[in-house]
C-alpha positions as CSV (number, residue, x, y, z in Angstrom):
1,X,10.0,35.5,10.9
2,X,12.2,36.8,13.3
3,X,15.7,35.5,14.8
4,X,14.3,35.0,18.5
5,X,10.4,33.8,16.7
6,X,12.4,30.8,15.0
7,X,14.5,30.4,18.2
8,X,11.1,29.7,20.0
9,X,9.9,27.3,17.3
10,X,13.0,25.3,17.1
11,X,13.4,24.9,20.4
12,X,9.9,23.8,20.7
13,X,10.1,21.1,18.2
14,X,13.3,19.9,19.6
15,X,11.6,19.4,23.0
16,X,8.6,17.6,21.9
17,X,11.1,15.3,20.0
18,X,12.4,14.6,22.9
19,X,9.1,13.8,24.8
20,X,7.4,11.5,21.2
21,X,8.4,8.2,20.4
22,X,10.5,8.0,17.5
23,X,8.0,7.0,14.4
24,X,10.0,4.4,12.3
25,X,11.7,5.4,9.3
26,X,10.1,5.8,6.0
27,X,12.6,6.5,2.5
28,X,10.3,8.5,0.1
29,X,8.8,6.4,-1.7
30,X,9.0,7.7,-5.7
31,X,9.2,5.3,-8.3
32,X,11.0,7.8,-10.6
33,X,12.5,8.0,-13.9
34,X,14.2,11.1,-14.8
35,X,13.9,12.0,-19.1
36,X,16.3,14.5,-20.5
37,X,13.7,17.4,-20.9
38,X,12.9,17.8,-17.5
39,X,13.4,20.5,-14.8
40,X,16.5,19.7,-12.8
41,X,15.1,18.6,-9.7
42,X,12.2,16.3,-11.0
43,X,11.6,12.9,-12.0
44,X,8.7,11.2,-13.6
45,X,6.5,9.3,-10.6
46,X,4.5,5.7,-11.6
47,X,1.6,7.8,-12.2
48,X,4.2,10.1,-14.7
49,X,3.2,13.6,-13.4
50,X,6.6,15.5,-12.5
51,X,7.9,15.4,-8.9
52,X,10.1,18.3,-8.0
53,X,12.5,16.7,-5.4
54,X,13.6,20.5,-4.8
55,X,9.9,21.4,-3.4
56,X,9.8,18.0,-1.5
57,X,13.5,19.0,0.1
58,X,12.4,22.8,0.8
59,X,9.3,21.7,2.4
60,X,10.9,18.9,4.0
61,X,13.1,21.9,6.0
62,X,10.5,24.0,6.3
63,X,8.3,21.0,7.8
64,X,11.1,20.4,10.4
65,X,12.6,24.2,11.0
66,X,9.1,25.6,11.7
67,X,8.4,23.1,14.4
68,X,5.5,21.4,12.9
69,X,7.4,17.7,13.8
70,X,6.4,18.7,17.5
71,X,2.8,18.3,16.9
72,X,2.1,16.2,13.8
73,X,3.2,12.7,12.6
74,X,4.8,12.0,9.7
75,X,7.3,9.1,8.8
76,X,9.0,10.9,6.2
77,X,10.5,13.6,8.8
78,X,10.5,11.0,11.8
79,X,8.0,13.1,13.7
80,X,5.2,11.3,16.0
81,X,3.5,14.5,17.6
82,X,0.4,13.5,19.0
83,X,-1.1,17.1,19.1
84,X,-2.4,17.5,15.7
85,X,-3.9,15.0,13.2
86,X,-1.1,12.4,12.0
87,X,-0.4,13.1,8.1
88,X,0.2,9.6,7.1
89,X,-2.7,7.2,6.3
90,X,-4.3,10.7,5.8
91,X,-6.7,10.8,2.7
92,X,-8.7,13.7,3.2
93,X,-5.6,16.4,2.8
94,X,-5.0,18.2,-0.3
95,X,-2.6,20.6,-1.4
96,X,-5.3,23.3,-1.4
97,X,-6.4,22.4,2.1
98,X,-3.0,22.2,3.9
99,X,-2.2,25.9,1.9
100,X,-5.4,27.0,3.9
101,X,-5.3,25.7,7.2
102,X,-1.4,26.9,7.6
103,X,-1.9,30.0,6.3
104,X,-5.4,30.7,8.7
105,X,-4.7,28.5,12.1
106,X,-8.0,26.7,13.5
107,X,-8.2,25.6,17.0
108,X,-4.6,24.5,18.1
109,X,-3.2,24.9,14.8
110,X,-1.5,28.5,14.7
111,X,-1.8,30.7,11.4
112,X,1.5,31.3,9.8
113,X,0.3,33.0,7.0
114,X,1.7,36.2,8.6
115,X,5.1,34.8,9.2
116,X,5.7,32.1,6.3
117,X,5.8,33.5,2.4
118,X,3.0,31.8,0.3
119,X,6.0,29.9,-1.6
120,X,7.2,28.3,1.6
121,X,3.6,27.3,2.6
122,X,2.8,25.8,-0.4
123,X,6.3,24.0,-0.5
124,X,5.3,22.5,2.9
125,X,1.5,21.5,1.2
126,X,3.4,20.2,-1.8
127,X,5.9,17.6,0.5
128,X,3.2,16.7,2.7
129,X,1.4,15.6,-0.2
130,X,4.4,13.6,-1.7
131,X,5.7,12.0,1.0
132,X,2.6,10.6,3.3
133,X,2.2,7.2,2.9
C-alpha cells in the first residue's frame, strides 16, 4: 500500500475515534504457560494449543494501522465503530472467514486483498480470533 493510501486510512481511523465512544478496556485474556520447547513468541493457552503472541501483536498493528478500529468494535484494540459488525460476543467468525471477507470486500467492507499481503491478513484473522471475548 502506498505512503498517501495509509495516510488516508490512518487518518480515517483517527477521526472515527474521535466521533465512537471509547469501548472499555479489555487485557487479553490468555491463561498461558510457556514450556522450554516452544517457539519464542508462544505460550500454551487453557485449552494447550500454542498462541503466538507475535501474530496476536502484528495483527494487533495491522488491526489498528489499516483503520479497521473506525468501523468495527473490538475491546482488545479499544475500537467501538458502529459501521461494521462488532467482533466481540461474535461466534460465527473463523479464521477462514475473516481471511475471506478481508481479502474480497462485501457491501461496505472494502477488499484489501490487493493491498494487504496474505501473511498480514491472516495475522489480522489470527488476533481477531484470539483476542474477542
Amino acid at each position: 500500500m502506498s505512503r498517501p493510501t495509509r495516510k488516508k486510512f490512518a487518518k480515517f481511523g483517527m477521526a472515527a475515534g474521535l466521533l465512537a465512544a471509547a469501548a472499555l478496556p479489555a487485557s487479553l485474556l490468555l491463561s498461558a504457560q510457556a514450556s522450554g520447547d516452544e517457539p519464542p513468541g508462544t505460550a500454551a493457552s487453557a485449552a494447550g494449543a500454542a498462541v503466538d503472541q507475535n501474530r496476536i501483536s502484528a495483527g494487533r498493528d495491522l488491526f489498528s494501522n489499516w483503520g479497521c478500529t473506525a468501523c468495527h468494535t473490538l475491546a482488545d484494540a479499544k475500537s467501538s465503530g458502529a459501521v461494521g459488525p462488532s467482533f466481540d460476543g461474535n461466534g460465527n467468525l473463523s479464521e477462514d472467514f475473516i481471511k475471506t471477507r478481508v481479502t474480497n470486500g462485501q457491501g461496505a467492507m472494502p477488499a484489501f486483498g490487493g493491498q494487504m499481503t496474505p501473511k498480514e491478513i491472516g495475522d489480522v484473522a489470527y488476533y481477531l480470533m484470539h483476542v474477542k471475548k
